[in-house]
C-alpha positions as CSV (number, residue, x, y, z in Angstrom):
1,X,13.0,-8.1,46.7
2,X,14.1,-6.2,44.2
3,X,16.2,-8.7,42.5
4,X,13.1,-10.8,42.2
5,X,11.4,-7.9,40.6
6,X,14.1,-7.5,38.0
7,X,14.0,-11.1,37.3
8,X,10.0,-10.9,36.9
9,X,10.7,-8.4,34.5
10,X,13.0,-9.9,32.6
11,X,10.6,-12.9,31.9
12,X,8.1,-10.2,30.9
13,X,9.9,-9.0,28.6
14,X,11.0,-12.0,26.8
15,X,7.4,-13.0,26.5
16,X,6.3,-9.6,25.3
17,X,9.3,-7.8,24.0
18,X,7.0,-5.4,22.3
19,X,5.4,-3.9,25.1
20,X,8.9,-3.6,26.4
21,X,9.7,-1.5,23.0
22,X,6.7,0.8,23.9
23,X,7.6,0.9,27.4
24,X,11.2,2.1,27.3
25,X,9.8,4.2,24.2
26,X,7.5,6.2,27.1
27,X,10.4,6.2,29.3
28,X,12.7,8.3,27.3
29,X,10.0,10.5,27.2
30,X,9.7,11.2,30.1
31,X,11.8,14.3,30.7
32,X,9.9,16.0,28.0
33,X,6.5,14.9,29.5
34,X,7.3,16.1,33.0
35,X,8.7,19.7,32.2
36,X,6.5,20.2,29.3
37,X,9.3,22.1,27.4
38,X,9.7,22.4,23.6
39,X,13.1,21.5,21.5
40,X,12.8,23.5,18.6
41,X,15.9,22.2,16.4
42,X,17.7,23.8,13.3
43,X,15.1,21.7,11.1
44,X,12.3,22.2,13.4
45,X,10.7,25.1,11.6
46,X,11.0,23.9,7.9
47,X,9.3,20.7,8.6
48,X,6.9,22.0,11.0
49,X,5.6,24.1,7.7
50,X,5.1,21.0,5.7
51,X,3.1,19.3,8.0
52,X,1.1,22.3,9.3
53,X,0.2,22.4,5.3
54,X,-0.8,18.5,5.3
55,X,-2.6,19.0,8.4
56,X,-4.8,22.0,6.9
57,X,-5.8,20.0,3.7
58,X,-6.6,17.4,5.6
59,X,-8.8,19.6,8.1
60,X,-10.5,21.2,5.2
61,X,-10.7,18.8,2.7
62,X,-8.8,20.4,0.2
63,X,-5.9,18.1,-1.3
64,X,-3.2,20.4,-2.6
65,X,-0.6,18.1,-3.7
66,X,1.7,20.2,-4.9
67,X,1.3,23.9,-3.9
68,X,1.6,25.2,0.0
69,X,-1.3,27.2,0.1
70,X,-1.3,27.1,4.0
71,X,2.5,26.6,5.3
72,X,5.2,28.3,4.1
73,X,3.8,31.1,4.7
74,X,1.1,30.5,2.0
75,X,3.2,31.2,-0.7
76,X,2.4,28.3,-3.1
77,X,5.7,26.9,-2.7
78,X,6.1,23.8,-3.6
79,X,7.8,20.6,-1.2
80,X,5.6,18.4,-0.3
81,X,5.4,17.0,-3.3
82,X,8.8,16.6,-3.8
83,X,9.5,15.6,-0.2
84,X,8.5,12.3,0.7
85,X,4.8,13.5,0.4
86,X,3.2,10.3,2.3
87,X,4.9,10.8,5.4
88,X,4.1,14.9,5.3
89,X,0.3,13.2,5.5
90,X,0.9,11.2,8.4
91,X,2.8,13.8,10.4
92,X,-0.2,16.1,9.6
93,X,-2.4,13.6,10.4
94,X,-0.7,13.2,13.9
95,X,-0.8,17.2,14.1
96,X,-4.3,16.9,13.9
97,X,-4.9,14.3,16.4
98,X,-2.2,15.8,19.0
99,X,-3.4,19.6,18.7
100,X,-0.6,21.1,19.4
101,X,2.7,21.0,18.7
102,X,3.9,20.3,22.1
103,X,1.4,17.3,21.6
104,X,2.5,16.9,18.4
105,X,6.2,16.6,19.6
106,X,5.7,14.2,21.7
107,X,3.6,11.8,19.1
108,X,6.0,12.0,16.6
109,X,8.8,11.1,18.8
110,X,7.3,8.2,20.4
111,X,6.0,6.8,17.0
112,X,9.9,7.8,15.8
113,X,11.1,5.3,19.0
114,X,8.6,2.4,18.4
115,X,9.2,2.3,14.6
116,X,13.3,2.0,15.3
117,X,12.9,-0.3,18.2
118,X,10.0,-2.6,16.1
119,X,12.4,-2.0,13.3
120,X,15.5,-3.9,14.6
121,X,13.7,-6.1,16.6
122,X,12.2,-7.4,13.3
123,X,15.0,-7.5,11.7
124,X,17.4,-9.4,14.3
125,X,14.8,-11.8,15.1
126,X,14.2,-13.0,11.2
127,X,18.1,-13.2,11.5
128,X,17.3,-15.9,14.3
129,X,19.2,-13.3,17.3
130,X,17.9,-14.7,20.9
131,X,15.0,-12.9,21.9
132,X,16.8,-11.2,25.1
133,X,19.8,-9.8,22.3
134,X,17.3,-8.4,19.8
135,X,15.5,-6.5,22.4
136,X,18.6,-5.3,24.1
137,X,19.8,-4.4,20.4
138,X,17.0,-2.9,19.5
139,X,17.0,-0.8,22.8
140,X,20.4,0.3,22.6
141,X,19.4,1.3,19.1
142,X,17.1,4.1,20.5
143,X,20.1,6.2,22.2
144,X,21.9,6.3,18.9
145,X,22.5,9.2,16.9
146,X,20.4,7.6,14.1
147,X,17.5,8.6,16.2
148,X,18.2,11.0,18.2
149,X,19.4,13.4,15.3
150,X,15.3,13.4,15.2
151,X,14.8,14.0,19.4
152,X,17.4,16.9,19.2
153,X,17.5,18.5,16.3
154,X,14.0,17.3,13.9
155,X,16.7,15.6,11.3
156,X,14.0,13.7,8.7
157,X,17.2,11.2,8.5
158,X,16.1,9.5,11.4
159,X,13.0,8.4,9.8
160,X,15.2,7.2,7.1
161,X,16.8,5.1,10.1
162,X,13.6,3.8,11.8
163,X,13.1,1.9,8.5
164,X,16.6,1.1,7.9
165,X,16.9,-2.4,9.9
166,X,13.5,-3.8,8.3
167,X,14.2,-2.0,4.9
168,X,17.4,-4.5,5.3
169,X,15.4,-7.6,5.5
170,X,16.2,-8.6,1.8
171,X,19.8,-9.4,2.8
172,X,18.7,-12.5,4.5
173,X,17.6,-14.1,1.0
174,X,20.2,-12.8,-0.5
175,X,23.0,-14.3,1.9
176,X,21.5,-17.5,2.7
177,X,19.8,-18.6,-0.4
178,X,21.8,-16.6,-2.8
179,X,18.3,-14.9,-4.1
180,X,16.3,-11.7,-4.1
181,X,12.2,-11.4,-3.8
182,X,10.1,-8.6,-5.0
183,X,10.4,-7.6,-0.8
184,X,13.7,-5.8,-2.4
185,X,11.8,-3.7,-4.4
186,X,8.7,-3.1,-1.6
187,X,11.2,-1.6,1.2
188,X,13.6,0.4,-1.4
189,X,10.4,2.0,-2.4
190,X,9.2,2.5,1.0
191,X,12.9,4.2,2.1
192,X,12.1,6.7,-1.3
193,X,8.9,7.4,0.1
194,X,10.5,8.3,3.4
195,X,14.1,9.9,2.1
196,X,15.9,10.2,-0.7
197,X,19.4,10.2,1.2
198,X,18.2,7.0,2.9
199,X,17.3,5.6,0.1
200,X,21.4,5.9,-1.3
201,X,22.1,4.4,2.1
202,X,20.0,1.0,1.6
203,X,20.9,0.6,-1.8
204,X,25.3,1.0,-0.5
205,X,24.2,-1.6,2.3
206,X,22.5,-4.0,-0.1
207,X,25.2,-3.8,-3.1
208,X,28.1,-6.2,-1.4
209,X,25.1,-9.1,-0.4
210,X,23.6,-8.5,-3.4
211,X,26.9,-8.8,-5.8
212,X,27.8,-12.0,-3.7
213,X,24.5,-13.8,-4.0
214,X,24.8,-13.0,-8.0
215,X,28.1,-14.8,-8.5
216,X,26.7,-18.0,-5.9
217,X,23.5,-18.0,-7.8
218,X,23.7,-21.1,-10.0
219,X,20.5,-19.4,-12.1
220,X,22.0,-16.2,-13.1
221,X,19.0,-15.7,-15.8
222,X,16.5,-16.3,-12.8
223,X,18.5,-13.9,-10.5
224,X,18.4,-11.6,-13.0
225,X,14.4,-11.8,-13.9
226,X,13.5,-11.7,-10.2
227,X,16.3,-8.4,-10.0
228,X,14.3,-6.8,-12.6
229,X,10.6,-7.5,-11.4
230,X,11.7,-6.0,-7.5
231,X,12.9,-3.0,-10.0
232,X,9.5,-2.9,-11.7
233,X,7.1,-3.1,-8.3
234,X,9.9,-0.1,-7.1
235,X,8.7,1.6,-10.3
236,X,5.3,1.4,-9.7
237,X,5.1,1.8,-5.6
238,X,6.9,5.5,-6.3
239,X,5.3,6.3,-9.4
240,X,3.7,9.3,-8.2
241,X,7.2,10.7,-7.2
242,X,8.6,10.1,-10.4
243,X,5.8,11.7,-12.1
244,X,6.4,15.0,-9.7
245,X,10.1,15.1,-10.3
246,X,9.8,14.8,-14.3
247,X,6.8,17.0,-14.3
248,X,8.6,19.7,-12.2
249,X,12.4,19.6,-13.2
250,X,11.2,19.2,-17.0
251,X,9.3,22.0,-16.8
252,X,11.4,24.8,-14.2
253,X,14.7,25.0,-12.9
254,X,14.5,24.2,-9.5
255,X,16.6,25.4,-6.8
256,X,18.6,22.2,-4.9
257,X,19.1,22.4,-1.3
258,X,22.0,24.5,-0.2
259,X,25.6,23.0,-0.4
260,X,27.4,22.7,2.4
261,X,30.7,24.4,1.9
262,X,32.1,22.7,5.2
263,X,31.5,19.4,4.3
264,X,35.3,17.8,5.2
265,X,34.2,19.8,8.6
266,X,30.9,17.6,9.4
267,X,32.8,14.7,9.8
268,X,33.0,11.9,12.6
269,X,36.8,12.9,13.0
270,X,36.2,16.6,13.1
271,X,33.2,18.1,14.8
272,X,30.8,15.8,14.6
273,X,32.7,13.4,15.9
274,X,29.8,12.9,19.0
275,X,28.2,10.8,17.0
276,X,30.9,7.7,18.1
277,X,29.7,8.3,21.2
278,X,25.8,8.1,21.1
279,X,25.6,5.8,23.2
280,X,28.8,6.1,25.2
281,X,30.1,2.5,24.3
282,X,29.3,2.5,20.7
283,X,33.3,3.4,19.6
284,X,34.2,0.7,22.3
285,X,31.9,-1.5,20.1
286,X,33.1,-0.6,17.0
287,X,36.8,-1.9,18.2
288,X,35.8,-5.0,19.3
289,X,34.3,-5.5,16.3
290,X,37.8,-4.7,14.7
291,X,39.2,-6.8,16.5
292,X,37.4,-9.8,15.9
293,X,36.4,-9.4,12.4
294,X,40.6,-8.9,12.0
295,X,41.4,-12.0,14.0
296,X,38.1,-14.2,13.5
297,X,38.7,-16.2,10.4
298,X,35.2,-19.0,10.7
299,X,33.1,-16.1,10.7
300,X,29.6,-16.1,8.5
301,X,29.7,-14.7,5.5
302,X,26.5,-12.7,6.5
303,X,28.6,-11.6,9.4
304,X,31.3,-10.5,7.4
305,X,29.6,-8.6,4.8
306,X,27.5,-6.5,7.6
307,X,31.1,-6.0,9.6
308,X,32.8,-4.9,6.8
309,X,30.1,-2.4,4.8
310,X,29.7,-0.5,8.2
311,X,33.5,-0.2,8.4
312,X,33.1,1.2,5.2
313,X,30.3,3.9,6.0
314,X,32.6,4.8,8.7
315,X,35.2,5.6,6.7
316,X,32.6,7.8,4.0
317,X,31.8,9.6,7.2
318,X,36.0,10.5,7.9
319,X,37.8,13.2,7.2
320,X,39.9,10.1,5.2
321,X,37.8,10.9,2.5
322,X,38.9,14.4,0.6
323,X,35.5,16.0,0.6
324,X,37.0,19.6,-0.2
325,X,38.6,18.7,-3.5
326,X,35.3,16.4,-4.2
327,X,33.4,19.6,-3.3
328,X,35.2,21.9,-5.8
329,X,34.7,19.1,-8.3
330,X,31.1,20.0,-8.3
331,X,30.1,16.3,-8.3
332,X,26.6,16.3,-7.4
333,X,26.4,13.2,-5.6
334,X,28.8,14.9,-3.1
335,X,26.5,17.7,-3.0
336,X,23.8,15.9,-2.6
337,X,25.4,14.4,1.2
338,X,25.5,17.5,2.7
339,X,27.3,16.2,5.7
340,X,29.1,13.0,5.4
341,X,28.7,12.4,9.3
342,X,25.2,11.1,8.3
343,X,27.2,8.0,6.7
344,X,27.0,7.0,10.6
345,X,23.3,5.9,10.2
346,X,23.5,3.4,8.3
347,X,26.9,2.3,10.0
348,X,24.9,2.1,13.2
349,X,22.3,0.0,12.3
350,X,25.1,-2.8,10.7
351,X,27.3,-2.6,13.9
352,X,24.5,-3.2,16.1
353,X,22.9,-6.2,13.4
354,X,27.0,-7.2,13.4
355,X,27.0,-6.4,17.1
356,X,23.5,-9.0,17.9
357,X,25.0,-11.7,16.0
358,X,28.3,-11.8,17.3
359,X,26.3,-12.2,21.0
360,X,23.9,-14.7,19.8
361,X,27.1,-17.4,18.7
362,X,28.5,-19.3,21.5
363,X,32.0,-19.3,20.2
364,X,32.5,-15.9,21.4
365,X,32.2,-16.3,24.6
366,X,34.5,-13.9,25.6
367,X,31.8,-11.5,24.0
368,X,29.1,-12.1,27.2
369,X,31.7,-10.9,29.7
370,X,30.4,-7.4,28.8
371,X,27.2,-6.6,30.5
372,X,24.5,-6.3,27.5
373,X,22.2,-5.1,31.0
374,X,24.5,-2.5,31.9
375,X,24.7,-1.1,28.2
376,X,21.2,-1.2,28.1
377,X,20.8,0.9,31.1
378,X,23.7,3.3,30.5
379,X,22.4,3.8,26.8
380,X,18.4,4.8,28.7
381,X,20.6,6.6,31.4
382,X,22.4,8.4,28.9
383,X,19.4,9.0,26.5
384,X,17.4,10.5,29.8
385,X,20.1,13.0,30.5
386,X,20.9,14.3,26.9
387,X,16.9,15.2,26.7
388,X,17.5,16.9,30.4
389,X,20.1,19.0,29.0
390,X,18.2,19.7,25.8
391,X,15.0,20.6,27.7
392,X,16.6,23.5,29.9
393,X,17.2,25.7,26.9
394,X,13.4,26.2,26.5
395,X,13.6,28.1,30.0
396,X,16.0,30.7,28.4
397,X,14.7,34.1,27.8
398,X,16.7,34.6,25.0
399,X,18.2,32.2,22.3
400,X,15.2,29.1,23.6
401,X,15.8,27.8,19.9
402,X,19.3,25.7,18.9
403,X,19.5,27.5,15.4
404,X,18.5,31.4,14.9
405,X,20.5,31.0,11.6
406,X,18.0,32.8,8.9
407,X,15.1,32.6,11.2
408,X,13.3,35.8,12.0
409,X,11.5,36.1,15.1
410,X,8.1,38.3,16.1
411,X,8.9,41.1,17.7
412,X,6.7,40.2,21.0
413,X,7.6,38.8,24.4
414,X,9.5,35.2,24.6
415,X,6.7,33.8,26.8
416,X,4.2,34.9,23.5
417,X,5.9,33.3,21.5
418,X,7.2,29.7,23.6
419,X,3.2,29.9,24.6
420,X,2.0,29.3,20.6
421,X,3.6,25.9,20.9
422,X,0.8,25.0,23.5
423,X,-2.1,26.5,21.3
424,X,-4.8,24.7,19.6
425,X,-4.2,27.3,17.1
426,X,-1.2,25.4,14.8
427,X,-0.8,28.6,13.0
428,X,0.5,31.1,15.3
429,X,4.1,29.2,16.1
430,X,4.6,29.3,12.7
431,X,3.7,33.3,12.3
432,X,5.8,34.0,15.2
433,X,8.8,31.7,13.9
434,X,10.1,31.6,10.3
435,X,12.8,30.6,8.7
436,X,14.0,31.4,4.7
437,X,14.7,28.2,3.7
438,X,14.6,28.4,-0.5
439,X,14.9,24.4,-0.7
440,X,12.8,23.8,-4.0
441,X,12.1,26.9,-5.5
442,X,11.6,27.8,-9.2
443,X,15.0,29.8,-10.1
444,X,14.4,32.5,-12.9
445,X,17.6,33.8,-13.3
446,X,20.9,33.4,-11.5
447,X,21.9,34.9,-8.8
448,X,25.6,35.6,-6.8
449,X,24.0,36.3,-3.2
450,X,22.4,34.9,-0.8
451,X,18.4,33.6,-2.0
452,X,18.1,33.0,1.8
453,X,18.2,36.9,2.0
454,X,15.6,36.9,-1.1
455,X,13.3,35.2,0.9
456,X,13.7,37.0,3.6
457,X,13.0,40.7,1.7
458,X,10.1,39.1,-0.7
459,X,8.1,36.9,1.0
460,X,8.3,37.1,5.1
461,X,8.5,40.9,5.0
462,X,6.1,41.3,2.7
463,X,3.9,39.0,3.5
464,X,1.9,41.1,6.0
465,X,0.7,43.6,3.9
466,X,-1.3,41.1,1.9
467,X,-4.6,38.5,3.5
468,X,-4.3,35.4,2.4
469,X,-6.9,32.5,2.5
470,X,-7.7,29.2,0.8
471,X,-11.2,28.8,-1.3
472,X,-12.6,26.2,-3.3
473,X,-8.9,24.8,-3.7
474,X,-7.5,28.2,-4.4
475,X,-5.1,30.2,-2.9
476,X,-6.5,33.8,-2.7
477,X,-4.1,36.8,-2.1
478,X,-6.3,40.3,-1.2
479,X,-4.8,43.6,-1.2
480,X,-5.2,47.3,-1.7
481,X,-3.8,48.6,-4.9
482,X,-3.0,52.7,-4.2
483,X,-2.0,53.5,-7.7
484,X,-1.9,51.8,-11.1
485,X,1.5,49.9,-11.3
486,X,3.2,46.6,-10.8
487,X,4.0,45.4,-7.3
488,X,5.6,42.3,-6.3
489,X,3.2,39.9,-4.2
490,X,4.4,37.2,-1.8
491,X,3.7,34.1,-3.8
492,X,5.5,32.0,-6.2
493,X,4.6,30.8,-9.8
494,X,6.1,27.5,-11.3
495,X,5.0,26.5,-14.7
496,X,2.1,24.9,-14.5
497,X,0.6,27.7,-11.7
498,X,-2.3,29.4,-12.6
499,X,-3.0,32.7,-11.9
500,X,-6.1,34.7,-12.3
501,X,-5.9,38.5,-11.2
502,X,-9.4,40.2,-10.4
503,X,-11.0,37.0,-12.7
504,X,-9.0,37.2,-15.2
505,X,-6.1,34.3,-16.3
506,X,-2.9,36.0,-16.6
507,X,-0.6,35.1,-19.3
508,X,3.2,34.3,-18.9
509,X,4.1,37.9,-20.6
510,X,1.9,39.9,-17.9
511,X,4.6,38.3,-15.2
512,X,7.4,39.6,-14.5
513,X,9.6,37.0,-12.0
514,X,12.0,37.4,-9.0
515,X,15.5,35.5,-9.0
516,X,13.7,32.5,-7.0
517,X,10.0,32.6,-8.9
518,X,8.1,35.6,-7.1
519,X,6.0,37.0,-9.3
520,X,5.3,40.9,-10.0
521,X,2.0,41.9,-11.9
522,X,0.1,44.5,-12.4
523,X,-2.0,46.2,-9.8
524,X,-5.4,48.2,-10.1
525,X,-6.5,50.8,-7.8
526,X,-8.4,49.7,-4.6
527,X,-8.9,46.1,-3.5
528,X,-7.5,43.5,-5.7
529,X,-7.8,39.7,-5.9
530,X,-5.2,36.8,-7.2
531,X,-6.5,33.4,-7.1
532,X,-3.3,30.7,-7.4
533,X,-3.8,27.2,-7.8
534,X,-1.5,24.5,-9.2
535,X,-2.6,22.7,-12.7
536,X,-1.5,18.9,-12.7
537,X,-1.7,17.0,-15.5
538,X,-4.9,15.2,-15.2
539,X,-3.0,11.8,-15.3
540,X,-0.9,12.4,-12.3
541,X,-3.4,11.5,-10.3
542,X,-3.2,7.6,-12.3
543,X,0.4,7.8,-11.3
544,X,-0.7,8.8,-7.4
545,X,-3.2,5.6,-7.8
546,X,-1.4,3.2,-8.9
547,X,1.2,4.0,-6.2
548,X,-1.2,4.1,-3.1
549,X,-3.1,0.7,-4.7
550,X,0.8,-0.8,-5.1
551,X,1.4,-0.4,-1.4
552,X,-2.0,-1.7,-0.5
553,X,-1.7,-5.0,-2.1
554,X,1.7,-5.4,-1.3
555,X,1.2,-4.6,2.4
556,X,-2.5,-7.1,2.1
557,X,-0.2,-9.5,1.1
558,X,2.0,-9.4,3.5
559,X,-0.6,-9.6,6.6
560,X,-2.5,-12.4,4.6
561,X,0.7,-14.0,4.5
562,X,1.4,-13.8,8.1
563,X,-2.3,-14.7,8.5
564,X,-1.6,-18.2,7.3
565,X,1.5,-18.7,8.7
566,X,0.3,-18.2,12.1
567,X,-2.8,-20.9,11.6
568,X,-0.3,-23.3,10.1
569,X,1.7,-22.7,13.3
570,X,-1.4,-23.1,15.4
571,X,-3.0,-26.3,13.2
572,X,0.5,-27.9,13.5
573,X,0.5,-27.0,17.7
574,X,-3.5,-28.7,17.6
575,X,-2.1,-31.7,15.6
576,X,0.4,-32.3,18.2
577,X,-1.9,-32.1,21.0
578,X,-5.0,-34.3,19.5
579,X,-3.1,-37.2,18.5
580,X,-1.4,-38.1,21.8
581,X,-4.8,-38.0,23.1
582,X,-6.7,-40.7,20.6
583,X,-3.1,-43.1,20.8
């Protein structure tokens, strides 16, 4: 009985490998659903604040672009904007729809699990993997690390890696018809929409296919014109990023998130070496691999190139790499890593392509002795008890959170504060929980300490002697003034903020600015009044325009295209079917 219930299945899901996607997706789930606990991660509370602030402007109707007036403690910070801002939107959106954030958590992670899974279904099917091997694939894919660094710990990577296998699509052009579309310049502008890390990521994968389908192109100067047209419509489809980063590193020193001092220690061969792991099998994987790739010599070249470039993330996420002396060379591409153990993302994502087309070939026969079932089912097993584990923390009375590294929280029962996550009101979790992260802030001066501790002191302590509130797309700070002088109030000022103090414009001279941009003016006695708002150049919003109409037509074009391939498909199937009948 039960076998022939596993075999109906398996027919199902061959038909409909989709719905098995959004099935398994619920599945792992599950855990979460049933115990209705929270897993607030070392990111958790930074992006929480960006997407409580897209949530509010959607609520109200008041597009802020560029300055926080409602996360971040309503300081006028600005992220967002420099931040993949499109994606902020749709998280808010989804905050909005779910509620709460327990909701929210939930949304966002099953969206995060459909997306990878669709994701590397997509991809290993256009590479013409057997339906049964994609979905396993793209399954297995889900226990990763790549994703789960976004279950566990809210890493914004993993939304780099739900777009990583389709973002990868242009390799297929490029390896078997030694080409490249304007498709290469659609998904590296929709990875730089999602991550800037990511981004680096595609563009390392893409360089060896790319550099081999230059020198087999027999029309270079074609190659070449097609190269820089995908450049162009990348151009255009991130304009509106562009135009943030020129506008606000032209005009401010920005602070850069913080450099990881322990870099050659947040490696896959030092303590982050779980990551080989996630699944169980993925290390046994990555030998086999070895193995073949060193003893295979008939293998495809597309085959050889994905082998060999995740191999080669590997080793960028090793200790074999001398990350301390690159550190101390102040090389800001090393900087800009962090933690080289996210090199194992887009690793991932070629083993398992290298992994699905090394199954789909019947020369490697040997391959199918392994089980792809019982991976399958030991990579959900394995998923299901990692989120068990996870979960039980929220039942702590003490140290419920996996990070309490500068985070301050309210001085109020645990139960108060685990019971905001459940609230319709999206504020309160983020009163009771914050954390100084200075990512993106306008520096004024420098500074040998720690601006973590400067956030701490000038904004989150401060901030509850002042009431803040948003009107007519201004932020307005209220206070009581009990003598004449200048006092520091919790907001910041970039270059192109304006700030009016009881209705009138202050000028740059009447400022005086913290180390990280707060501002100090002068004060009058009884109630006073600062209005901040953020002055764009009035052609940004061309630039935001002609980005959002980009991605329209580009993504039009695609559905239209799939439109008419689907009627040709069906007109061919009818054309089939008529003529035997009038013969």
């Amino acid at each position: 009985m039960i076998k022939k219930w596993i075999s109906e299945l398996e027919k199902t899901l061959n038909r409909h490998p989709f719905i098995g996607i959004i099935g398994v997706s619920l599945l792992l789930l599950l855990p979460q659903i049933l115990s209705r606990n929270m897993i607030v991660g070392s990111d958790s509370i930074f992006h929480f604040n960006r997407f409580y602030d897209a949530a509010m402007q959607l609520k109200d109707g008041n597009l802020q672009y560029f300055s926080s007036m409602y996360g971040f403690q309503q300081s006028g910070r600005i992220v967002n904007a420099l931040y993949s801002p499109y994606l902020a939107y749709l998280h808010g959106a989804l905050l909005l729809i779910a509620g709460t954030w327990f909701n929210y958590q939930l949304l966002s992670n099953f969206l995060l699990y459909v997306l990878s899974g669709f994701s590397m279904y997509n991809l290993l099917k256009k590479l013409k993997v057997k339906t049964k091997i994609a979905f396993s694939t793209a399954v297995i894919y889900l226990s990763t690390f790549a994703v789960q660094y976004w279950i566990t710990r809210q890493g914004f990577s993993s939304w780099g890696a739900a777009f990583m296998p389709l973002c990868l699509t242009p390799i297929i052009s490029m390896t078997e018809k030694h080409d490249v579309k304007l498709d290469l310049g659609f998904y590296t502008a929709l990875m730089f929409q999602t991550h800037f890390l990511s981004t680096l990521f595609l563009v390392m994968s893409y360089l060896p296919f790319y550099l081999r389908a230059f020198v087999q192109s027999t029309k270079k100067g074609q190659f070449m014109l097609k190269t820089g047209l995908a450049i162009g419509c990348f151009f255009l489809l991130t304009l509106n990023l562009w135009h943030s980063l020129f506008q606000i590193y032209s005009s401010d020193k920005i602070l850069a998130p913080f450099i990881n001092q322990s870099m050659a220690e947040s490696t896959l061969t030092y303590s982050s070496f779980y990551c080989l792991f996630t699944p169980c099998f993925l290390l046994i994987i990555i030998v086999r691999i070895l193995m073949i790739a060193y003893r295979e010599n008939n293998l495809s070249p597309m085959l050889k190139i994905t082998i060999w470039t995740s191999m080669f993330f590997l080793l960028l996420g090793s200790n074999l790499i001398p990350w301390t002396f690159l550190l101390k060379k102040n090389i800001r591409m090393v900087q800009l890593i962090q933690f080289p153990f996210r090199f194992v993302i887009p690793a991932t994502v070629l083993l398992l392509v290298s992994w699905a087309l090394l199954l789909n070939e019947d020369h490697f026969e040997k391959l199918k002795t392994v089980k792809v079932k019982s991976m399958v089912v030991l990579a959900i097993i394995q998923t299901l008890l990692l989120q068990t584990v996870l979960i039980t923390t929220w039942w702590k009375p003490e140290n419920y959170l996996f990070s309490l590294i500068n985070t301050t929280i309210a001085d109020i029962p645990a139960q108060q504060v685990k019971e905001a996550f459940y609230s319709q009101d999206l504020s309160l979790a983020l009163e009771y929980i914050q954390k100084s992260t200075p990512d993106y802030l306008p520096v004024h001066r420098e500074y040998d300490g720690s601006r973590y501790k400067l956030y701490q002191t000038q904004i989150i302590d401060k901030d509850p002697f002042f009431k803040k509130k948003v009107e007519d797309g201004r932020l307005v700070v209220a206070w009581d003034g009990k003598d004449q002088k200048k006092i520091q109030v919790p907001v910041f000022s970039y270059h192109n903020t304006v700030l009016r103090l009881n209705g009138q414009v202050l000028n740059k001279k009447d400022i005086d600015y913290s180390e990280i941009g707060v501002i100090t003016i002068p004060q009058k006695l009884n109630r006073n009044h600062l209005e901040l708002r953020y002055q764009a150049p009035t052609f940004f919003q061309w630039s935001l325009m002609i980005s959002l109409l980009s991605f329209a037509f580009f993504i039009m074009a695609a559905v239209f295209g799939k439109m008419k391939e689907i009627i040709g498909k069906n007109l061919v199937g009818l054309t089939g079917y008529v003529y035997p009948l009038k013969r």
